[in-house]
Structures are given as structure tokens and as C-alpha cells.
N, C-alpha and C positions, 0 to 999 in steps of 0.2 A: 601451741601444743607441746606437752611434755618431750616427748618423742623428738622432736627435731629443734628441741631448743638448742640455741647457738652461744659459743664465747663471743667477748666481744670484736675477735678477729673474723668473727662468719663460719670458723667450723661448728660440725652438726656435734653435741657432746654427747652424744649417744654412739655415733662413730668413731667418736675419737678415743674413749673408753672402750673399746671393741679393740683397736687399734691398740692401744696399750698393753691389755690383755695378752693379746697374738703376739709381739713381740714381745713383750716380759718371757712368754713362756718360751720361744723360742732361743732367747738367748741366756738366760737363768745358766743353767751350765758351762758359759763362759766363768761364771763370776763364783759358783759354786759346782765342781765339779769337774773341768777342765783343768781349773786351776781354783785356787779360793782366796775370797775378798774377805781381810782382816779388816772389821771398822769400828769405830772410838768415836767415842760422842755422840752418839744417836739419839740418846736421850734426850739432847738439845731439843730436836725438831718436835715433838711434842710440846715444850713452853712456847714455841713461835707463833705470832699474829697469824693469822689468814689468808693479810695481804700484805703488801708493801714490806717485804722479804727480797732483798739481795742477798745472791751466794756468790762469792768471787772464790773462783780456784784456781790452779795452776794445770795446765794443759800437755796429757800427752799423746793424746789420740783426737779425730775429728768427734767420732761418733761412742766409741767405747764407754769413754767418760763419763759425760751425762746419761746413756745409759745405763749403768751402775748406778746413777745418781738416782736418775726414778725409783731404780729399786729398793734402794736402803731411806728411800724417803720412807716410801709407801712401807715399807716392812716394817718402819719404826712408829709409822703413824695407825699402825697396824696392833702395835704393841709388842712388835721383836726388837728387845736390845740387842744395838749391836750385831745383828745376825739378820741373813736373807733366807732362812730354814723354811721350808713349806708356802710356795707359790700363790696359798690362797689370797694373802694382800693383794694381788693385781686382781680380785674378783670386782674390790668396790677401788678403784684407784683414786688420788686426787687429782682433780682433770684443771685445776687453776697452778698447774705446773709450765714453766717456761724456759728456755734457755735460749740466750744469744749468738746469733751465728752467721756464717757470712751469705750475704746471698748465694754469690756464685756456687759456694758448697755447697749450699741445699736446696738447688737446682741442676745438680752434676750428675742425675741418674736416677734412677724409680724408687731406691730405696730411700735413699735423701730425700725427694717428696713426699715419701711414707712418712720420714721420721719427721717432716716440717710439721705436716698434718699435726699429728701428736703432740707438738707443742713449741716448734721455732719460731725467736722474733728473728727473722731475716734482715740484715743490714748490708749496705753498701760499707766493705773497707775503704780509708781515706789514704791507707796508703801500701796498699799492694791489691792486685788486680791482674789475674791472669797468668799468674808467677811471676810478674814483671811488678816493680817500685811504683809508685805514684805518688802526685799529692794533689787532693782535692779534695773540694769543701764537704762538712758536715753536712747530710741530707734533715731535713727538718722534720721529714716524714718518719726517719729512722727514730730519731730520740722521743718521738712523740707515739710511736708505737711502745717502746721501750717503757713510758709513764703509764700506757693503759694494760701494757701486762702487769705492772705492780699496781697498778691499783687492782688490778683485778683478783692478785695471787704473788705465787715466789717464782724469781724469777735468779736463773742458774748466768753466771757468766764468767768468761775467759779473759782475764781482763792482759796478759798478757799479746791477746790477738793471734798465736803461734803456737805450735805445739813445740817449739825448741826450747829448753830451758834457758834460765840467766836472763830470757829479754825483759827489756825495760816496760815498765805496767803504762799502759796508753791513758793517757789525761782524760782522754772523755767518761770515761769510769766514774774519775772524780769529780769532774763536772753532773755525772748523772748522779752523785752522791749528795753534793751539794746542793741539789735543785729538789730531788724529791725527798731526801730526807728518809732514807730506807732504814731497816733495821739490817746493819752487813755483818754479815755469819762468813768468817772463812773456813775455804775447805783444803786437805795437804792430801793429795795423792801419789802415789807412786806402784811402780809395778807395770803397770798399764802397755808402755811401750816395748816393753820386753816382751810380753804373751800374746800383743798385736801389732798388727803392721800400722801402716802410719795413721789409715782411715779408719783403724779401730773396726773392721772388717773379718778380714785373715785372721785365724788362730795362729799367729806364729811360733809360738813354743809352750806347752803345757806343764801343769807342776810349776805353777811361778806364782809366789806369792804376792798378790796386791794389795794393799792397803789404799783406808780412806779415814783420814780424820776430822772430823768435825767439831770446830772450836765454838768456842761462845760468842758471840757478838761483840761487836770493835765497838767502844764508847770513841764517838767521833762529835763532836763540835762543831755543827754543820756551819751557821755562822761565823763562827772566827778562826777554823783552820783553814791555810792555804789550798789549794789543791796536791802544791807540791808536798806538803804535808801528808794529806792523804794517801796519795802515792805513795808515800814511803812508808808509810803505815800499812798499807796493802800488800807490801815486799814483805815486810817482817811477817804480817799474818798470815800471807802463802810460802811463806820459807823461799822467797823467789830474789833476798837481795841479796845483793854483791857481797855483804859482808857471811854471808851461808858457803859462799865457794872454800873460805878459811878452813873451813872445820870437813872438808870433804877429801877423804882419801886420793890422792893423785890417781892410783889407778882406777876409780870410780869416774874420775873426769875423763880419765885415757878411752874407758869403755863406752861413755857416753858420747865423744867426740867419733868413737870408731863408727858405734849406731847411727849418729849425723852423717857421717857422708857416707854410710851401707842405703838408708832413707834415699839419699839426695842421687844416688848413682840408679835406682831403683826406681825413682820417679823423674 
């Protein structure tokens, strides 16, 4: 029955598109209005397949982020360049939207199961758990969830694992690049952690410009680059390598390291 047809995770897509709705509308003046999201390249996401779409970005909220990201999909798939003007896009939203995220966050409280609902591949991290370090093996089940939200659709991911800047981009990315062969679309954000608290929750200061850019697809070589290849390729294309600290005012690192431990004394 039309009504209670399901993704291939088991949610009902009749719900979940309800769910999208309600929060789009809900938080829409975060992004316009609160404060406002400058974005570039939107026009990309209308050339894009259907399915098997990776977004790799750089992270500074848990939930903010992709948040935003729903909605400049949906507003551009909509026919708004560049612009989130007029709410009507979340009427018909795209419901084969995904993004990757850690279990324990999106088990940490009611909203975070609202927002799985809508669209999280929940994953065990391999190496941090509980604010505490780890290291333990790749779950099978995780990466193999991970193939059937691309095949099913696009699927949003943090490949740093961290909302701290400069970390180094986690291999399994490139392994997941390698294996299914995705078309990778990077995306450059910023703003974000300035106008939110850490969980992308809190308004924490309003009148802050964010920005979101969206590049063209990386030409990657799936068979003959390395991984560590691709990694470093993923750096440049989220502005997240080492060699991007060069070119960054000192007092911009001053103010981002003060954020880091205001964050870290906070939580």
C-alpha cells in the first residue's frame, strides 16, 4: 500500500516526509532569518544521479549541518538557485536523503531519534566512544548499511568523524569510495559553529553569516588510486588540509582554538 510504503531501512516514507516538513519549517529561520546562509553551487545538485551520490564535508555542528543541507538540497531541487526563499520545497521533499552519523549521537535523546527517523545511517565509531579513545574493528553491518543508502539515494557524510577542525579525514571514507564507486560531490562550510553550540541545537549568537559551498564532483580513479590518495584528495576538496592552515590569519586560529576549549569546558 502506497501509504505505508517503506525505505529500505523500514521507515514508513509517508512519515518521514511529514517529519521533514515539521522540522524544515521549524528550523528555516535558523538558516534564514536568525542569521543567513550564503550558498554557491546549488546548481550542481540538479545534474546529480538519483542514487549513488556521496557528499563529503567538513563538520562543525552534530546536527546544524546537515540540517542546512536538507534544505539547500531540497530548495535547489526545487528550482531555488542558491537560495532557501519560500519554505514551499519541504512540501514534496526528497525522501532518498542520508547522512552518516554516530550511533551513540543519534541515540543521545528524542530529538536525535527524530532526526535518525528522517534520514541517519547510524554507525559504530572505531575509534572514540563515550568521550573516551578506542580502537576497534569495522562493524560489517555499518558499511553494508552505508551501500544500501547509496544505492538507494545521496548520502551526506563527515568524513573527518569530528566537529573540530584540521582532523585528519578517516580511511574508511576511502575505502567506502573505493568499493562502491560513488559520484563524490564536496561540500566547504563555515559559520556554523559560531551561531550554534556544539550539537547545532542552541542559537548561540545571531546576525552570523554562514556559508555553504558546493563543488563539482572529484574525478577519482577508483581502481588505481591509493586510499591514501584519496584522502588527500578529500583534504583539498573540503579545504580541511594542513597545507589550508598557511593561508589562515593567526588570529582566526587564536579565535578557533579559544572556541575549542569554551566547547570543551562546556561539555
Amino acid at each position: 500500500m502506497g501509504l505505508f510504503k517503506k525505505n529500505p531501512f523500514g521507515h514508513i516514507l509517508f512519515l518521514k516526509r511529514w517529519l521533514i516538513r515539521i522540522l524544515g519549517a521549524l528550523t528555516h529561520r535558523r538558516f534564514k532569518g536568525f542569521n543567513k546562509l550564503e550558498i554557491e553551487g546549488s546548481e550542481i545538485l540538479k545534474t546529480l544521479p538519483d542514487t549513488n551520490v556521496l557528499f563529503v564535508s567538513n563538520h562543525q555542528t552534530y546536527f546544524a549541518d546537515v540540517v542546512a543541507m536538507f534544505h539547500v538540497f531540497n530548495a535547489s531541487l526545487s528550482g531555488r538557485e542558491d537560495s532557501i526563499k519560500n519554505i514551499g520545497y519541504l512540501w514534496n521533499p526528497k525522501l532518498n536523503i542520508y547522512f552518516v552519523a554516530a550511533k551513540e549521537t543519534m541515540q543521545s535523546g528524542l530529538l536525535p531519534k527524530i532526526l535518525a527517523y528522517a534520514g541517519s545511517v547510524s554507525i559504530e565509531r572505531t575509534w572514540r566512544a563515550e568521550g573516551k579513545d578506542v580502537n576497534r574493528q569495522v562493524k560489517m553491518s555499518d558499511v553494508s548499511n552505508i551501500k544500501t543508502a547509496l544505492d538507494d539515494g545521496w548520502v551526506i557524510t563527515f568524513p573527518q568523524g569530528t566537529t573540530k577542525p584540521w582532523k585528519p579525514i578517516r580511511r574508511g571514507t576511502a575505502h567506502i569510495i573505493k568499493k562502491n564507486k560513488p559520484l563524490v560531490v564536496p561540500i566547504v562550510i563555515d559559520g556554523f559553529r559560531r551561531s550554534f553550540d556544539r550539537k547545532g541545537i542552541r542559537i548561540k549568537k545571531r546576525g552570523i553569516l554562514q556559508s555553504m559551498e558546493i563543488k563539482q564532483p572529484l574525478e577519482i580513479d577508483y581502481e588505481n588510486e591509493s586510499v591514501q590518495e584519496i584522502v588527500e584528495k578529500l583534504e583539498y576538496a573540503i579545504e580541511q588540509h594542513p597545507s589550508f592552515l598557511k593561508v589562515i590569519p593567526q588570529e582566526e586560529l587564536k579565535k578557533e582554538e579559544e572556541m575549542n576549549k569554551e566547547r570543551q569546558w562546556r561539555y
